[in-house]
N, C-alpha and C positions, 0 to 999 in steps of 0.2 A: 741719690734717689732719681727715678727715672721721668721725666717731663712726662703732662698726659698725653704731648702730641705723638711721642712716642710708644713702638712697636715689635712685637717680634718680628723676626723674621719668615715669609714666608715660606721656607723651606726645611722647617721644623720636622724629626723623623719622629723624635721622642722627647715624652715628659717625662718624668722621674718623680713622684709625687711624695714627701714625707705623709706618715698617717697620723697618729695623736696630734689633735690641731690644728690641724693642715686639713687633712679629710675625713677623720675622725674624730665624733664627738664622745670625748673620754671621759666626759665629769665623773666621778665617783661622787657621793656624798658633797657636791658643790668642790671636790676636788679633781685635778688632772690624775689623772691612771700611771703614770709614771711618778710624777710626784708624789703623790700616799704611798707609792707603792717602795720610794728611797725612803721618805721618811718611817714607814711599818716596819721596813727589813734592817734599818739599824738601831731602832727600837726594841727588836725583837734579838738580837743580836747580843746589843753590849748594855740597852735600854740607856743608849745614847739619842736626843732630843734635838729635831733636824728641823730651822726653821721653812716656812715656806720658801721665802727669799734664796736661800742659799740653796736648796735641792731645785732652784728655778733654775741657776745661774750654770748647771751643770744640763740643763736638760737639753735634747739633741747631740750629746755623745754617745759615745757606745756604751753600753751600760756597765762593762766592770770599769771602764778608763772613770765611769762619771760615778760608783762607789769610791772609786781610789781618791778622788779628789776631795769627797765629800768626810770618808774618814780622815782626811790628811788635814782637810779646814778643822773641822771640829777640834780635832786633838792638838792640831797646832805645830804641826810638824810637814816638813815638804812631803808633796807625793810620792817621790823617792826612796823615801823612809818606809814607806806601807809594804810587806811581804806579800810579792804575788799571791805565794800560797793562802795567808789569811784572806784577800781578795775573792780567791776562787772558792773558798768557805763562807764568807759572806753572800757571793753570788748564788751559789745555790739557796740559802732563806728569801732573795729577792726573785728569784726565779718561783718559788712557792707563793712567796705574795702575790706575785704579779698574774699567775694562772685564778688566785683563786677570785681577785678583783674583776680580770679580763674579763671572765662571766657575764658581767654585767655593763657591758660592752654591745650595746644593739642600734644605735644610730652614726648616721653621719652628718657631716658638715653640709648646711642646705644648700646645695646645687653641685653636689659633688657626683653623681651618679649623669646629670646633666654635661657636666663638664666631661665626661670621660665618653660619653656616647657622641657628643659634637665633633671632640678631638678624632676619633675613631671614624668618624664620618668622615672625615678630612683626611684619612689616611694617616694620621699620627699615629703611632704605636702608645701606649698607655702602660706605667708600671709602676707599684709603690715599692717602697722600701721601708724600713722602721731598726730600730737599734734592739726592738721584743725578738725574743728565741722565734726559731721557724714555726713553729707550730700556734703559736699566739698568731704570729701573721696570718697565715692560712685561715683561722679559724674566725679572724675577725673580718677578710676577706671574705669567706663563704658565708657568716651568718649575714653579710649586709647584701649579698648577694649583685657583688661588684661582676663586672665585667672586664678582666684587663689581661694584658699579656705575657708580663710576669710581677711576681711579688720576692723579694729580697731582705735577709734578714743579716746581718750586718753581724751577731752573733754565729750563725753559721758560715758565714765568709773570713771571720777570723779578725777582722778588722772593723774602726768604725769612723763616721765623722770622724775630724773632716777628712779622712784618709776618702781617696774617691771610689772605693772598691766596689758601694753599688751600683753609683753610676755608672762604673764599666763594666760589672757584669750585668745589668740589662742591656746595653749597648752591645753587646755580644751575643746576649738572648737574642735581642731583636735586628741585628744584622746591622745595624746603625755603627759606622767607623767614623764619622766625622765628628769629633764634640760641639763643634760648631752650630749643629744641627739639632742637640741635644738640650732642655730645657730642669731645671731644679728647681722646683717650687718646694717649700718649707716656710715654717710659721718663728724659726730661731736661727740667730749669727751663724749656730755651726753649718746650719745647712746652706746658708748661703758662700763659707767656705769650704763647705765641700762643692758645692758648684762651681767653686772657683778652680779649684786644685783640680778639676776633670775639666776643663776651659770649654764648658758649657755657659748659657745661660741661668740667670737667678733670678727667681722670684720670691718674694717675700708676702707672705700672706699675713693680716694680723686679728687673725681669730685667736692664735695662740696667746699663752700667757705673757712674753718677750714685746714692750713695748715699742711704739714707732720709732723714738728715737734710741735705742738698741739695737734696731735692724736698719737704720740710717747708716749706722756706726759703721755696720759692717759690710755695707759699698754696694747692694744690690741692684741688678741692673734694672729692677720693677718695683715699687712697693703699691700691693692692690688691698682690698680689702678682705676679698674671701676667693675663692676658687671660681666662685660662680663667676666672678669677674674674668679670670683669665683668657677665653676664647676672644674678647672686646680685644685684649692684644693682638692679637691676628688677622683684627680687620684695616689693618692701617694701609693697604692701597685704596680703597673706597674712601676714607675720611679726606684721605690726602689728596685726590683726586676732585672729589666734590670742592673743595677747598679752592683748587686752582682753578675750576669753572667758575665756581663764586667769585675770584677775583676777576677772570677776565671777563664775566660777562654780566654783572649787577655792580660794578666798581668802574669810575668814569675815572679813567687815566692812557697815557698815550703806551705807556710802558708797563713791563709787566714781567715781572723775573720769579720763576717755577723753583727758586730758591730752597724752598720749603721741601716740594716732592722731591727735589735732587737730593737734598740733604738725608730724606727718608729712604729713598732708593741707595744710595752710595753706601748707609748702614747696613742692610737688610740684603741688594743683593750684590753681596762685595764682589763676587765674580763677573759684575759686569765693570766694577768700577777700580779696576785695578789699576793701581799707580798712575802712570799717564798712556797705560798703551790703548791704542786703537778698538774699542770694541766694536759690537756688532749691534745697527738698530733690528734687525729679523729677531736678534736672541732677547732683546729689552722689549717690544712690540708682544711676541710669545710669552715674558713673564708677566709684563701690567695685563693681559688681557687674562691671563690666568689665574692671577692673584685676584683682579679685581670680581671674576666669576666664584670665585673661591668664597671672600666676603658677601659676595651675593648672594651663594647659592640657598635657597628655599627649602633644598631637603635639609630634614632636621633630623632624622632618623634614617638610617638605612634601612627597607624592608625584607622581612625574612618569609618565606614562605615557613609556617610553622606547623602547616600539614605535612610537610616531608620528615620523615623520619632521620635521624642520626642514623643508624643503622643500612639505610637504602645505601645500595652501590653507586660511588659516582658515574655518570655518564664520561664514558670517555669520549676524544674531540673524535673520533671516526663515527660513535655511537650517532652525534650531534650531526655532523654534517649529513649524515644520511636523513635524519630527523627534518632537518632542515630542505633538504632537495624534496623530500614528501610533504612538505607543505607547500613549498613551490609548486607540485604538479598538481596538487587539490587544490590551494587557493592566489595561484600566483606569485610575480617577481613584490609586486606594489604589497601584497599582504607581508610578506618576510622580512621588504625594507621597513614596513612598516612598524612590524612585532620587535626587531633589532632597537627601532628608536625610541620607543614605549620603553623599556630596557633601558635605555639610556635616560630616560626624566626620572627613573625611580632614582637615580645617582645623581643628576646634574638637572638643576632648571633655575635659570637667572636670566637675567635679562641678556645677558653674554650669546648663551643661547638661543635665543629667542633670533638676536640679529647676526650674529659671525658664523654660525654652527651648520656645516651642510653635511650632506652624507655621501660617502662616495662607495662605489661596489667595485669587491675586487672579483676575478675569477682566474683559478686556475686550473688547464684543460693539461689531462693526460695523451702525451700522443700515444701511450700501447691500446689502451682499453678507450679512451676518450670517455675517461670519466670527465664530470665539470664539477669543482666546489665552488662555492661561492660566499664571500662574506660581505656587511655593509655596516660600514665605520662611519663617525662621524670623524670632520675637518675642523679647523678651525681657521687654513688658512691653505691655498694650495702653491706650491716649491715650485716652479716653472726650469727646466734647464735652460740656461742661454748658451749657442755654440756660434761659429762663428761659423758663417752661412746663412742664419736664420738672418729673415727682413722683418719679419713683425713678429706680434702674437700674439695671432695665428697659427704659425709656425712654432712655438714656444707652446702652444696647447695639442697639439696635434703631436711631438714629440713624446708631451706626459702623457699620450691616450693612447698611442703605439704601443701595439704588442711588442712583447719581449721573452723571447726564447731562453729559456732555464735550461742548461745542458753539464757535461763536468758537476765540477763541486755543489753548484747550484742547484741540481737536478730536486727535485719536486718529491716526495713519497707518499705517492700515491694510497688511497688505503680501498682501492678496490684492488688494485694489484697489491698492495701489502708489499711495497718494495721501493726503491728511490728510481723514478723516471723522467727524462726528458719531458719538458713540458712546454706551456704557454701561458703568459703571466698577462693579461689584461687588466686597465682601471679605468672604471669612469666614475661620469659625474653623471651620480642620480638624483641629487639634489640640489638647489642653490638655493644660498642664505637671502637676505636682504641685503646683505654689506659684504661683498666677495673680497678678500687679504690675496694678495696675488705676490709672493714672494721670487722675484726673479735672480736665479740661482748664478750670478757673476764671478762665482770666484772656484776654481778647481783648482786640485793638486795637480801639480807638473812633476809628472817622476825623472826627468831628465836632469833638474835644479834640484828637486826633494821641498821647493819650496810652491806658496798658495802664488796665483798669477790671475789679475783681473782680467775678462773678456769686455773690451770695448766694443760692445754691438748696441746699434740704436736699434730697438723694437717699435717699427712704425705701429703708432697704437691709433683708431679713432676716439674721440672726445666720448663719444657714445659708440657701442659695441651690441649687436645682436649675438647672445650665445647660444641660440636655441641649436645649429648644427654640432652644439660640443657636450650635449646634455644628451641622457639613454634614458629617460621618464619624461611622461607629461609633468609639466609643473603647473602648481597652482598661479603663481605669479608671472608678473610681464618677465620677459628675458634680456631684456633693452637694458643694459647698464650704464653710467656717466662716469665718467672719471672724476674723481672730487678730489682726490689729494696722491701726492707721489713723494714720496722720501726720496733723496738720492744722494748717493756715495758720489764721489770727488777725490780722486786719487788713485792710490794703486792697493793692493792686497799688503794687510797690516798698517797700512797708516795714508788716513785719508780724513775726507771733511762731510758730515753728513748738511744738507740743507734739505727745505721743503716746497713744494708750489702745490696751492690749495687754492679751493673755490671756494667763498665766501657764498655763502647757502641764502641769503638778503637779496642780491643781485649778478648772481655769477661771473661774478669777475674773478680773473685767476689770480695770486698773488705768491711773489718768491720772499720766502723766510730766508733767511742768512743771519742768524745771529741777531744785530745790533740794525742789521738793514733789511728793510719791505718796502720792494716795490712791486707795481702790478707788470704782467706780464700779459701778451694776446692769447686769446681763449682760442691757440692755431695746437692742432695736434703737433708740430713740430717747437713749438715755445714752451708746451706743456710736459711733453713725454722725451726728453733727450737721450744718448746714451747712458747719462748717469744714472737713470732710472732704477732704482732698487726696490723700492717697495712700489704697490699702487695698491690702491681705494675705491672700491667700484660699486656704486650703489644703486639697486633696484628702480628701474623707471616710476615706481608705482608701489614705492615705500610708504605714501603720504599716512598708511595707518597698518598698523601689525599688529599681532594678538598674542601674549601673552601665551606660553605653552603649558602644559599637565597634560597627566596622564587621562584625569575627567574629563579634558575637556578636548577630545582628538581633533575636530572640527580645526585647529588650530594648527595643526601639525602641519607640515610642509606634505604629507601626503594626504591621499584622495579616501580620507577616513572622517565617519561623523560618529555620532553617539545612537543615531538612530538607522535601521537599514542597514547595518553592516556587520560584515563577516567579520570586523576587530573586537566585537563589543564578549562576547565572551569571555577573551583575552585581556581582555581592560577589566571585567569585574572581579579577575581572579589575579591581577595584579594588584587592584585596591581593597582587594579582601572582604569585598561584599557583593551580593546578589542584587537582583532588578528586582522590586516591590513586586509579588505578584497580585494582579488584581484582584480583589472581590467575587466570589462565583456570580453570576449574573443569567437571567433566562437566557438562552440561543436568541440572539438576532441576527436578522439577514445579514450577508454577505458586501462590506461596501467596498468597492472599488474607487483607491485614492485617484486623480488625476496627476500624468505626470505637471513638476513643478515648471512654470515656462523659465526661459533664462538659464537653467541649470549645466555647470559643465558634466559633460560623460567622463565617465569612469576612464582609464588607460585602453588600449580594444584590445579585446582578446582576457581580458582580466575579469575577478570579480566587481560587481559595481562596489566601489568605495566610495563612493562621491559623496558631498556633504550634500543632503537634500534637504535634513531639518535643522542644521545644525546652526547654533544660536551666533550672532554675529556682535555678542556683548563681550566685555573684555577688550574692546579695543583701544589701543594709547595710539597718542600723539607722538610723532618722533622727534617733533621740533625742541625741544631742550634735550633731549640726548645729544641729536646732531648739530647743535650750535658751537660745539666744537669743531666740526670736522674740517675746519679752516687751521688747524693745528699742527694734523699732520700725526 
């Protein structure tokens, strides 16, 4: 049985959900629907007398396997003994019971429609399966008015428990090739070996008839209580993380061993934690910060615009980019980054977001016609190449910000030419987070060896950094960054030594992590930033408070948008799916002329005003127990 401190894995593609029990509430007359429906069909049969117990003990096979067994207990004779052919004569009276029971088949298990729209939200694929003929499935599917991606019937696959034939054919429905990745939840033994036999994940639910220690028996890697519970497994970076800031910083000890989270990470993302080889902190760094946004994230539902028709033709990407360049010349660059990242809260908003997330613009110019597209992504962390020539970075910024000429294979196609053309690939930075992730890019492939090869370049870095000459927008915040922490590599490509140097956020002093040894080191850009340098940590001069993001509340956003005054705000009510109260008819009164507000920053020049003029300054957190880690590294 599975400890509670344990987790799924974050990398879950698909669940595979059993229905009677599991996500259907099948009572009949205070009885299971499969159950009445063995005991009816061999009543009616031979007016042979099936107790409950024993039509339990077969439930979650496939339904002729689990008559065969039930005729072969009764009469006392091995299953062996029983003639396919009476079998498949028997099946068909069960197949009669069971349509005319199904009927009355209209709820589900509570928090089951919760569970499948969370998963979905997550990007998990969602699919049932049941040992009922297809048609039963389908029909108790649409009357609960499920939403999932497919439904499988084990009777029409030809095979059943614990054979794994549903689980691989929705895992081929849904594109999913790793079992690993794949999840079994069911309420009986069988299903937890069919989870087995597909080297999925199992969970065991116990709404079904099939007691706790039943489903002990048979080795599941979860036992929860109902469905609704299942999602709470996929929060286990957040738990385990809060965890380890509780030890080191409300727990008075000199020592302090992350025991716990290694143990959770080494299950969950085996790919970093392979045997004893060499992995990468850039790749473990990208999965806690994503996992723990994941646990985080706020949206609970994905929003659908439900005024567009099914029927409406999709917008193709040339139809959009053109879209997009016409709103560029009526309401500017800052309205489009803006409208992009409104888009992006309807899918992601955590606190993740809030501090790592910036936005960068790409553009690609045609040299025949000199069209320009242009897109704006958000970051979470940006790739720096290091070469060997570069002195600082500087140099390391000013390389990611160079144009880059798409010519050959790489050529561009264009959709005002309608054809593949040489082109010009530019990126900047239109945004900065609060906490800049600066990945410096140390290891390339050497095609002359065929193997990876460290560059040992020291990037003179200062302690504190002005970015404003490497940004393409006003920003709302200072641009003055501090270096607070740096990870660094030790060694050579495939096998090396990670260590860290942080500033303790108390008194700034710097301090070298190694393992078993800390000691402090001078706050000198050259004690601080060595060649080993792999990661770095750069946080806003003028962090001391940040505001929470949504869509209601734009004021918050990294760009030059309020709630009042601004050209975003239509856009924002028809993303929240509601209009602005209108007022009350009222007699004509004169004309008032507000006062500009003193203090206030201008909009971008040349742009709409977007500037926050009324926008409310509530919502703001303290960052100081976020970042009392950031001495970590």
């Amino acid at each position: 049985m599975a400890e509670a401190s344990r987790a799924l894995p974050p990398d879950v593609e698909l669940v595979v959900f059993d229905m009677a029990g599991t996500t259907v509430n099948d009572l009949v007359d205070g009885e299971p629907l499969v159950i009445a429906a063995f005991r009816a069909t061999l009543k009616a049969y031979d007016g042979t007398e099936v107790d409950f117990a024993k039509a339990n003990e077969v439930r979650g096979y496939e339904k002729k396997e689990a008559l065969k067994l039930l005729m072969s207990s009764t009469r006392g004779v091995e299953p062996e003994a029983i003639e396919q052919a009476e079998v498949d004569l028997v099946y068909k009276t069960f197949e009669a019971e069971l349509e005319k029971l199904s009927c009355r088949i209209n709820s589900e298990i509570t928090g089951t429609s919760a569970c499948f729209q969370e998963l979905r939200r997550r990007g998990v694929k969602v699919c049932v399966g049941s040992g009922f003929p297809e048609h039963v499935v389908e029909s108790i599917v649409k009357n609960l008015g499920w939403s999932v991606d497919g439904f499988f019937s084990s009777a029409k696959l030809g095979a059943g428990r614990p054979d794994p034939i549903m689980i691989h054919a929705a895992m081929k429905s849904c594109g999913v090739q790793i079992p690993e990745r794949v999840v079994k939840i069911g309420d009986t033994k069988v299903d937890v070996e069919e989870g087995k036999n597909a080297r999925a994940w199992t969970v065991s639910v116990l709404t079904g008839t099939q007691p706790r220690e039943k489903l002990e028996a048979a080795g599941p890697d979860f036992i929860i209580e109902s469905v609704a519970e299942l999602t709470n497994l996929l929060k286990h970076l957040a738990k385990g993380f809060a965890k380890l800031q509780e030890m080191l910083w409300q727990k008075r000890s000199r020592t302090h061993s992350p025991s716990q989270l290694y143990g959770t990470l080494s299950k969950f993302a085996r790919h970093l934690f392979r045997d004893s080889d060499q992995q990468d902190a850039q790749e473990l760094l990208a999965y806690l910060l994503d996992g723990l946004h994941e646990d985080l994230n706020l949206v609970q539902v994905e929003r659908k615009d439900h005024r567009k028709k099914e029927s409406e033709p999709k917008v193709d990407s040339d139809e959009e980019d053109e879209r997009m360049a016409q709103l560029e010349r009526e309401k500017g660059e800052e309205y489009v980054a803006a409208l992009t990242w409104m888009k992006h809260l309807m899918r992601h908003k955590s606190v993740l977001v809030d501090l790592f997330q910036g936005q960068l613009r790409s553009r690609l110019t045609c040299n025949t016609c000199g069209h320009q597209s242009k897109t704006f992504d958000p970051y979470l962390y940006i790739a720096l190449p290091v070469h060997y020539g570069m002195n600082s970075l500087q140099d390391a910024l000013m390389h990611f910000l160079k144009e880059e000429h798409l010519t050959g294979d790489e050529r561009w196609r264009c959709p005002k030419c309608k054809k593949r053309v040489d082109s010009v690939k530019k990126i900047d930075l239109w945004k900065l987070p609060p906490v800049l992730l600066v990945h410096l890019k140390r290891f390339e492939f050497d095609t002359s060896t065929c193997r990876f090869k460290k560059i040992n370049v020291r990037l003179r870095t200062p302690l504190s950094i002005d970015l404003s000459s490497y940004v393409s927008s006003q920003q709302k915040g200072s641009l003055v960054y501090d270096v607070i922490a740096v990870a660094n590599h030790i060694g050579h490509a495939g096998r090396g030594h990670y260590t860290a140097i942080c500033r303790h956020h108390l008194h700034n002093r710097f301090y070298h992590f190694n393992d078993t040894d800390v000691h402090e080191v001078r706050a000198d850009d050259n004690e601080v930033i060595t060649r080993e340098a792999y990661l770095l940590f750069l946080m806003r001069r003028d962090i001391s408070d940040w505001e929470a993001q949504s869509i209601s509340r734009p004021e918050a956003w990294p760009h030059y948008v309020s709630r009042q005054n601004s050209a975003m705000m239509p856009a924002i009510w028809e993303a929240v799916g509601r209009k602005p109260q209108q007022p009350a008819p009222q007699a004509p009164a004169p004309a008032v002329v507000l006062p500009e507000q003193p203090n206030e920053e201008p909009g971008p020049p040349g742009e709409p005003d977007l500037s926050d003029r009324h926008g409310s300054k509530s919502g703001l957190y303290n960052v100081g127990s976020y970042f009392a880690c950031q001495n970590l590294a």
